[in-house]
N, C-alpha and C positions, 0 to 999 in steps of 0.2 A: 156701738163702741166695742172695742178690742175689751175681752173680758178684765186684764188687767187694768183698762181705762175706767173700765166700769166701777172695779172695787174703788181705783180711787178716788173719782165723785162719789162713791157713796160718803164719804169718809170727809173731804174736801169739798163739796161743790159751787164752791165760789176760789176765787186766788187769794182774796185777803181775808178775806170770811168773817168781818167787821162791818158795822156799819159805815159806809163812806163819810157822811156827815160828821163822824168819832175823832176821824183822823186831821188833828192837828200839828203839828212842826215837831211837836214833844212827844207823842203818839209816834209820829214814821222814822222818828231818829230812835226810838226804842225799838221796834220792828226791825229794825236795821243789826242790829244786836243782838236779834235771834236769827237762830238757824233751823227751823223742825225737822228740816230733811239733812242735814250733816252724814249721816252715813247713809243714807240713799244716795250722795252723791257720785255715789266711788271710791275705790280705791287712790290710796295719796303714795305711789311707788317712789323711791327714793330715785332722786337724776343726778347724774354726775354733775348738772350746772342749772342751779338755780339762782338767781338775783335780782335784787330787787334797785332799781333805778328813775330817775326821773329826767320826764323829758319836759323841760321849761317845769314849769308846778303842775305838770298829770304823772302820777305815780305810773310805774310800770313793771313788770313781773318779767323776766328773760326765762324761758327753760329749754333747756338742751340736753337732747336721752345721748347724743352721742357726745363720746368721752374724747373725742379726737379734736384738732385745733383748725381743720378744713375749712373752708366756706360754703355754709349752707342754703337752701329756701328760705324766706322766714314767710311765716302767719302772722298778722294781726290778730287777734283775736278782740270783739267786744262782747260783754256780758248781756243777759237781758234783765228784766224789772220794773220796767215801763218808764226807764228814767230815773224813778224813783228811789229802788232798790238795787241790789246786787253790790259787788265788788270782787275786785282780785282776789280777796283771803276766801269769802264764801264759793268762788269759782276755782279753787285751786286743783281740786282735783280734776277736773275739766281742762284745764291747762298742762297741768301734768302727762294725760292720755292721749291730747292731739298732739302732744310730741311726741311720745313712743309712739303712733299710730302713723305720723308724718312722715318722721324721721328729721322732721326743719325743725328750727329755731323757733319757738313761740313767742311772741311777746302779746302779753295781755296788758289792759290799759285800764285803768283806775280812774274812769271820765268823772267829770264832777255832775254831780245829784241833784234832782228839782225835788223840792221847790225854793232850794235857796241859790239856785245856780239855773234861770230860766234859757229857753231855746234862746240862739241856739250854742249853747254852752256848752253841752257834751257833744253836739255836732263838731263846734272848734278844736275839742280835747282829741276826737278822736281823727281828725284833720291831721293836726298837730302832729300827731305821733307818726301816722303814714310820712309826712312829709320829713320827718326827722330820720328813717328808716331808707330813705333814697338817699339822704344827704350824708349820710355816715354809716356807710356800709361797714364796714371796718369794726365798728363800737357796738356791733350786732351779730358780727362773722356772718353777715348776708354778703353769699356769693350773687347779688343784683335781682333773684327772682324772688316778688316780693307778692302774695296774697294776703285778702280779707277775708274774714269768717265772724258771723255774729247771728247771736239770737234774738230771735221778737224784737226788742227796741234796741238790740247790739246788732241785730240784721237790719233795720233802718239806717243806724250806721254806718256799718261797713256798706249798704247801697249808697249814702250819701256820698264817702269817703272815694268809692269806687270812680262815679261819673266827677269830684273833683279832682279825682286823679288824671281824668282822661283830661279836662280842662286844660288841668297844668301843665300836660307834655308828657308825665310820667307813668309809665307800662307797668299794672298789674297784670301780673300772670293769670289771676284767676279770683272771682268772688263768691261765696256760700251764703247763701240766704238764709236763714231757720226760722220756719215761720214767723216770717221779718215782721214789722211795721211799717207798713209803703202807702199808705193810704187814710189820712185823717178824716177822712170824708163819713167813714162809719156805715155806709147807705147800699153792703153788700146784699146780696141771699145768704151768704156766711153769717155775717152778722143778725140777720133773723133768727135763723133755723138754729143757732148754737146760741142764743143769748142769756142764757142763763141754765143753770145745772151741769154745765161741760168745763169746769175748770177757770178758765179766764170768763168773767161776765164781758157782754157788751159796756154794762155802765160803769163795773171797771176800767174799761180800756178808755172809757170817756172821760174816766176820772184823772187815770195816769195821764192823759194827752193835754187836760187842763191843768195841771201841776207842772208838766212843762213847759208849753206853749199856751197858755193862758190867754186866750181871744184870738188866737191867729187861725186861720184856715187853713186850708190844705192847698191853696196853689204854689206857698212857695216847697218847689223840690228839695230843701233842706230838711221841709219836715214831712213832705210825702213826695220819695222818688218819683210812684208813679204817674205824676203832673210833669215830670220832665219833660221839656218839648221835644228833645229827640235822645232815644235810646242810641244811635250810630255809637260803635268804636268803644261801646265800655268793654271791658272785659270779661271775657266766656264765663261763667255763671252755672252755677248748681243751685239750685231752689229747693229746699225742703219743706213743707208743709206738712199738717196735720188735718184726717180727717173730718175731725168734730171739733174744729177752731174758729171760735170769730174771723180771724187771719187768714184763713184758707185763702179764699177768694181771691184777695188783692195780692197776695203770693204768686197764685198760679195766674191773674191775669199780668204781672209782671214780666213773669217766663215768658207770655205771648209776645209782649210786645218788645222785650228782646231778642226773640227769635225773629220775630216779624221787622226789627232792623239789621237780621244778618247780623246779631250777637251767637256763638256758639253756646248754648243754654241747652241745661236737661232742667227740666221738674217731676219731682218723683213724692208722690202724697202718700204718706205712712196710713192704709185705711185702718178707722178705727182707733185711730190716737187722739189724743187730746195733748193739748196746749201744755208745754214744759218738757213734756217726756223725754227730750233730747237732753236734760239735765240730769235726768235721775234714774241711771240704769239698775240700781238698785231697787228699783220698783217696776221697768217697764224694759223689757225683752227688747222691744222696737228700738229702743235709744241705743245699746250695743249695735243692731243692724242699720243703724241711721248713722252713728259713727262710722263704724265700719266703710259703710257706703261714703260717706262727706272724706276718709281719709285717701279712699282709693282716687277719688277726682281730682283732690288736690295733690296729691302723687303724679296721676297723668300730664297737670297742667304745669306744674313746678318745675 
């Protein structure tokens, strides 16, 4: 582990660091309420255009670092949490940065939450918005070129959202993986070698995946891209990964077989990180150089 990974499993070494059994409806809607890392998250810069909006009943965050009236790229942006957790208010500073960092229109999505809102529920939220974002360009100041960007169970997402875009007819410019969730299956060497002590547990991620999809498997590609029957025609793709993540694995075997349909794909594995650190630059050096890196791709493909 990257030293700073280290201090923080010494400190952290699970994601929830509860007993899973503990956690009931009353439990994770309290959790949800806190924040430990709030100023690990980042800096909250003021933007000439922030707003907040809804598309159909998914809340939505707009930001825009530029002050002008032009038509821009826009981002998608979905949070991660396993489904579970997260939200636009706890991801604002995160919203805030990839739009000074972009230069495009952010819109972040406020999907709804398991387990009172099971799969594939925020699959549809975050459907929904893409699809609203083609259809009213105008009500977004998207000048047509339109990306996804998501972490851990926001990059299952935005993979979901990506291959039904191709479905529908409509051209993403470009998709960001962060060490997604692409794979319910569970049954990597990632998942061995990292299953406890590195941040995210394996029986974590079993838990999140049964609070959402509660008995289903992993063939349908709503809740593990990587089951898709053919990768052809998504759009060109940035992977991020971490090196000491349950996640690794099914991230980078994703990038292959993207590549291997003649999708335009980089994967680039932060060595030494663990699971989160692209949220929390205030504690891990890498997350600035992993931003950095996710705003210059989507610059090039915008």
């Amino acid at each position: 582990m990257h030293p700073q990974a280290a201090a923080f499993v010494a400190s952290y070494p699970s994601d929830l660091g509860v007993d899973l059994g503990s956690l009931d409806l009353a439990t994770i809607q309290a959790m949800r309420a806190q924040d430990g890392f709030a100023l690990q998250r980042g800096p909250r810069p003021k933007l000439p255009y922030v707003r907040d909006e809804r598309v159909g009943e998914v809340p939505v965050r707009v930001y825009r670092a530029d002050p002008g009236e032009d038509a821009l790229p826009v981002v998608v942006y979905f949070h991660g949490g396993g489904w579970v957790f997260g939200s636009v208010r706890r991801n604002d500073a995160l919203g805030r940065d990839l739009a000074l960092r972009t230069g495009a229109v952010v819109v972040s999505v406020d999907y709804r939450l398991a387990p009172e809102h099971r799969f594939p529920a925020a699959a549809d939220d975050a459907w929904a918005v893409v699809r609203d974002i083609f259809a009213r360009p105008a009500f977004y100041q998207s000048n047509g070129s339109v990306a996804v960007i998501g972490d851990s169970a926001g990059g299952n997402l935005a993979a979901v959202a990506a291959w039904q875009a191709r479905d529908a007819g409509l051209r993403l410019a470009h998709q960001v993986l962060v060490y997604p969730v692409l794979d319910t299956a569970m049954d990597t060497a990632s998942y061995r070698e990292f299953a406890t002590g590195f941040g995210l547990d394996a029986a974590e991620m079993a838990w999140f995946a049964e609070q959402y999809a509660p008995g289903a498997g992993p063939a349908d590609p709503r809740l593990s891209p990587l089951r898709l029957p053919s990768c052809a025609g998504l759009p060109s793709a940035t992977v991020v990964t971490a090196g000491c993540d349950v996640l690794r694995d099914e991230g980078e075997a994703y990038g292959r077989r993207l590549a291997e349909a003649g999708v335009p794909v980089e994967t680039r594995r932060f060595d030494g990180a663990v699971h989160s650190f692209f949220g929390l630059p205030g504690l891990f050096d890498q997350a600035v150089e992993a931003r950095e890196y996710v705003a210059a791709r989507l610059k090039e493909f915008l």
